[in-house]
ZAMI-341316 format. One record per residue (C-alpha): residue number from 1; y, z, x. Coordinates in steps of 0.5 Angstrom, whole numbers. Layout:
N
+-----+-------+-------+-------+
|  nr | north |    up |  east |
+-----+-------+-------+-------+
| NUM |     Y |     Z |     X |
...
+-----+-------+-------+-------+
END
This chain:
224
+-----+-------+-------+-------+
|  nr | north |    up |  east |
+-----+-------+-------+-------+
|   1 |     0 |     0 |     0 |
|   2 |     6 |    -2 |     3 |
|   3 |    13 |     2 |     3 |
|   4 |    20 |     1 |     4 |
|   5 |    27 |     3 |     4 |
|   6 |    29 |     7 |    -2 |
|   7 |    36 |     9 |     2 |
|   8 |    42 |     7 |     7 |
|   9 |    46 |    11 |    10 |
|  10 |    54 |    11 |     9 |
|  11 |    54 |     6 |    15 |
|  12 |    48 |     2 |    12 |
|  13 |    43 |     3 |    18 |
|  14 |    37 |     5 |    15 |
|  15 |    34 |    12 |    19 |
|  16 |    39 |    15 |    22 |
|  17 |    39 |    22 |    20 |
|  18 |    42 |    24 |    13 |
|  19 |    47 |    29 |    10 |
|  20 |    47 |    32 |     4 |
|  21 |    52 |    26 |     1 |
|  22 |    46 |    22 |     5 |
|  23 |    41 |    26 |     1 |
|  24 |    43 |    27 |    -6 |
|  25 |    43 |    19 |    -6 |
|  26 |    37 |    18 |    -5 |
|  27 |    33 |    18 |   -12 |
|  28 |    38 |    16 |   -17 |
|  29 |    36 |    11 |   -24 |
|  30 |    41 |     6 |   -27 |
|  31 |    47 |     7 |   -30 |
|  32 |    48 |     5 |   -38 |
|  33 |    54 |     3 |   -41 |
|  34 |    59 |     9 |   -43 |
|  35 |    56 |    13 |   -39 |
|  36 |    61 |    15 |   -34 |
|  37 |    65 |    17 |   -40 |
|  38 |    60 |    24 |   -41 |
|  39 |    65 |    29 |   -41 |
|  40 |    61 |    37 |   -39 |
|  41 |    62 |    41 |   -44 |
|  42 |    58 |    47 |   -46 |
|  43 |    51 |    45 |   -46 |
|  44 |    48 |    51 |   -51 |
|  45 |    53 |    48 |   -56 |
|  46 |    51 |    41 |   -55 |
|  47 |    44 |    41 |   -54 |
|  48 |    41 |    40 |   -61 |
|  49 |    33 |    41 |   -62 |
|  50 |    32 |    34 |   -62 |
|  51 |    34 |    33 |   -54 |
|  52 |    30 |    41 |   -53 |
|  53 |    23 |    38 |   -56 |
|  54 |    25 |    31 |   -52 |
|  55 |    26 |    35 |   -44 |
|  56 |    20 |    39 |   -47 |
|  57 |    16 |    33 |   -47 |
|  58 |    17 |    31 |   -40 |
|  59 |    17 |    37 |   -37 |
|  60 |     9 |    37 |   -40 |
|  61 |     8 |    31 |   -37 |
|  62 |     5 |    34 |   -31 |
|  63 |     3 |    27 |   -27 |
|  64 |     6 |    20 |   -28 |
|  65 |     6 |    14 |   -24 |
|  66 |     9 |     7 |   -24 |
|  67 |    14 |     2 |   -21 |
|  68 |    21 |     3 |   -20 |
|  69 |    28 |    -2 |   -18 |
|  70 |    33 |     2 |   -15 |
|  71 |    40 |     0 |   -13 |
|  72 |    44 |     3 |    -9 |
|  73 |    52 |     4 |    -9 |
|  74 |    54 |    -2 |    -6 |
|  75 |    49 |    -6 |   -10 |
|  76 |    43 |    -7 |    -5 |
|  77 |    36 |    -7 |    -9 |
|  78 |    30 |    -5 |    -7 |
|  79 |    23 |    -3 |   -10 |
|  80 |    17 |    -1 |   -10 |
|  81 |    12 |     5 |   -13 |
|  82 |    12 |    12 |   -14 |
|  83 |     8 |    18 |   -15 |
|  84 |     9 |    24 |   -19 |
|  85 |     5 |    30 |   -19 |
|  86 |     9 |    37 |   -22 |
|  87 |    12 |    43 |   -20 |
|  88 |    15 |    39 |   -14 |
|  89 |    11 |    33 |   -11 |
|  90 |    14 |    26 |   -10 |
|  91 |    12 |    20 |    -6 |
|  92 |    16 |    13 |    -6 |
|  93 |    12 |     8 |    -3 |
|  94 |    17 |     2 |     0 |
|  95 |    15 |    -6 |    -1 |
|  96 |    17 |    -8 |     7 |
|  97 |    21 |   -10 |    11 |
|  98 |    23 |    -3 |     9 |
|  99 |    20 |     2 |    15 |
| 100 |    23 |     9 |    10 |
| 101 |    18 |    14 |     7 |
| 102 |    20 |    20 |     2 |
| 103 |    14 |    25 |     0 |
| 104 |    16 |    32 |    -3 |
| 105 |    11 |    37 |    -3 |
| 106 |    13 |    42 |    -7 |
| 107 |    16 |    45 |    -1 |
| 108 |    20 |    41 |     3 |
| 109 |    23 |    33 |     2 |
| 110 |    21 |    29 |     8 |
| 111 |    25 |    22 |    10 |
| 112 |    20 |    19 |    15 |
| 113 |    23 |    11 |    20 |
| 114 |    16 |     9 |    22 |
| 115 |    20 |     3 |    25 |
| 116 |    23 |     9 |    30 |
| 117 |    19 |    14 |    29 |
| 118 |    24 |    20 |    26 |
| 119 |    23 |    24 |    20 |
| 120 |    29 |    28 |    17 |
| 121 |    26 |    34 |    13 |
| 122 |    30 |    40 |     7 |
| 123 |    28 |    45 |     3 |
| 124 |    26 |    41 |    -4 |
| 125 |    29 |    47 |    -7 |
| 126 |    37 |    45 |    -4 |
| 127 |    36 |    38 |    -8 |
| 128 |    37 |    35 |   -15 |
| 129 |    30 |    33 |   -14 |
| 130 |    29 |    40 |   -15 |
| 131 |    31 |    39 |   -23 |
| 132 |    28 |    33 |   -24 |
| 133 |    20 |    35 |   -22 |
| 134 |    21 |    42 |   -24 |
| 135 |    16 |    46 |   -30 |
| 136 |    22 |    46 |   -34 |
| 137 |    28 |    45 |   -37 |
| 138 |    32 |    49 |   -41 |
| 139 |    38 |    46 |   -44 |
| 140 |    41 |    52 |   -44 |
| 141 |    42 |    54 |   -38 |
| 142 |    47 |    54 |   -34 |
| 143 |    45 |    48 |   -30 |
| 144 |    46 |    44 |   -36 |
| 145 |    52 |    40 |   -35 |
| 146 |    52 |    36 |   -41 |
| 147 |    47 |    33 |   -47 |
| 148 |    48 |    26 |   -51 |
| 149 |    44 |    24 |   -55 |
| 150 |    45 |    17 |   -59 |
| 151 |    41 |    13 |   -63 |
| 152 |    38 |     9 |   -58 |
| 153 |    39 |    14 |   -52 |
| 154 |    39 |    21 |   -50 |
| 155 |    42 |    22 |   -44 |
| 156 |    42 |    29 |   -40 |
| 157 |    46 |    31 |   -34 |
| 158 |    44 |    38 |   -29 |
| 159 |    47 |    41 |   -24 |
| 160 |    47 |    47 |   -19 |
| 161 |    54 |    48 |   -16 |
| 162 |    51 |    54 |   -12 |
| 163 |    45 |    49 |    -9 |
| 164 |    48 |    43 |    -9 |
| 165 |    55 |    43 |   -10 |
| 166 |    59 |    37 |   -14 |
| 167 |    52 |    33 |   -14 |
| 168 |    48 |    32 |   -20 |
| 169 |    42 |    29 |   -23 |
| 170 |    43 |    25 |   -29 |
| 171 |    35 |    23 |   -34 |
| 172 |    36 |    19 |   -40 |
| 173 |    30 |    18 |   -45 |
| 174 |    28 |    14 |   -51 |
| 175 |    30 |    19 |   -56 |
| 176 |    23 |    16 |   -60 |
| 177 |    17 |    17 |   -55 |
| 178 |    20 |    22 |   -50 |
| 179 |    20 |    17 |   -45 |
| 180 |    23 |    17 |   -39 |
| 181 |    28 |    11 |   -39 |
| 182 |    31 |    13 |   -32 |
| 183 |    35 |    18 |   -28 |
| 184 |    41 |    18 |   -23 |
| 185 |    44 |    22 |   -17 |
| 186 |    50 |    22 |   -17 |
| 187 |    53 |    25 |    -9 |
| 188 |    59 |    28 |    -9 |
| 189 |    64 |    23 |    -7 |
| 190 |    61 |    20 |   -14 |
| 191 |    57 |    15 |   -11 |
| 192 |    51 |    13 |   -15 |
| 193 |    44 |    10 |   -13 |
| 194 |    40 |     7 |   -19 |
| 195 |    33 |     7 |   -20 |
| 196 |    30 |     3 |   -27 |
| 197 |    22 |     5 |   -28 |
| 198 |    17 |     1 |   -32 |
| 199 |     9 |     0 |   -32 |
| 200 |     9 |     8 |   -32 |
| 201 |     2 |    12 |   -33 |
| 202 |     3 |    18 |   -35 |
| 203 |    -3 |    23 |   -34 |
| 204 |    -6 |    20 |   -29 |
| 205 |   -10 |    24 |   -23 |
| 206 |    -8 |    23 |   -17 |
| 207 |   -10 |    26 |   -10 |
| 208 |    -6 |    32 |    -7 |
| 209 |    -6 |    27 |     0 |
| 210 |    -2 |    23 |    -4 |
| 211 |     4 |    28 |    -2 |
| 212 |     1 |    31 |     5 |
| 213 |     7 |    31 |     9 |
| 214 |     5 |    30 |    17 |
| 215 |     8 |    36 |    19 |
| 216 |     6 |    36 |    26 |
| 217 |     9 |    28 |    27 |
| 218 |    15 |    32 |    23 |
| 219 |    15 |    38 |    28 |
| 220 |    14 |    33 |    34 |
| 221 |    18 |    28 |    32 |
| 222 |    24 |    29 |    28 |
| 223 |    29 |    32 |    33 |
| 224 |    27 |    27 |    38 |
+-----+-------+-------+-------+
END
């Protein structure tokens, strides 16, 4: 299975070791008319049953796997496949010419070159990914920075300024099959990386090799 690049640095050379603008880029789906104009409000007061019932279901849903289009902030497009395993586990796998690799394990995020040989890794619990593949998701949290919910769309906003200052996760579902549509990361300089997902399966069992970090090519290499 081949892997490639799900992010570019701000100077567009892939490998280079991330910032946390850098990392809140990484995993983001893309945007739909009139989201940009969600204003955050107090999320208990606007979450009705419905959103509730609809972050319940995708929580419930503890393995999915599928395809995924990702545009960058400055339009760039890449694709490939990527596995989700909750609480905690994620890997992206990249169609070449990309050498990038991104697998969280439940405990770390790691960000592997293998045209250079270098990994970057941080804590999974200081990043949105955090949210995104947590057991659940109460709209009435303070996470919670807003809840829309449309007729043909239901849009939900986190973010944790304690953990990850102005960045947030954007999910939005179809408010019919309580399926996962897309999401955005957005950094905190406002940029956007956008990600669609299609062919997704849901409950499908996956191998727990699938989201083994290398920890000994990390430890060897990551600070050459």
């Amino acid at each position: 299975m081949k892997e490639t690049d799900m992010i570019r640095t701000e100077s567009g050379r892939a490998g280079t070791a991330l910032t946390r603008r850098g990392f809140t880029g990484l995993f983001a789906f893309a945007l739909v008319a009139g989201l940009s104009a969600l204003v955050p409000a107090d999320a208990s007061a606007q979450a009705g049953g419905a959103a509730q019932k609809i972050a319940d279901h995708f929580a419930s849903v503890k393995t999915m796997m599928g395809e995924f289009v990702q545009f960058g902030p400055r339009g760039e497009q890449t694709g490939g496949k990527f596995y989700i395993n909750r609480p905690g586990k994620i890997r992206f796998n990249y169609e070449d010419p990309s050498p990038m690799r991104v697998i969280a394990d439940g405990k770390s995020v790691v960000i592997g070159n293998r045209k250079l040989k270098t990994w970057d890794i941080y804590p999974l619990s200081k990043t949105p990914l955090n949210l995104l593949l947590g057991e659940k998701i109460d709209l009435s949290a303070k996470m919670v920075r807003s809840v829309k919910e449309e007729a043909d769309l239901t849009t939900i906003v986190l973010g944790d300024k304690t953990m990850f200052g102005d960045s947030t996760i954007t999910m939005m579902f179809d408010p019919k099959t309580y399926d996962l549509r897309q999401w955005t990361i957005t950094d905190a300089q406002g940029k956007d990386t956008s990600v669609m997902i299609f062919n997704v399966q849901t409950g499908v069992p996956l191998d727990d090799k699938v989201f083994a970090i290398p920890y000994d090519e990390v430890r060897n290499r990551g600070s050459k």
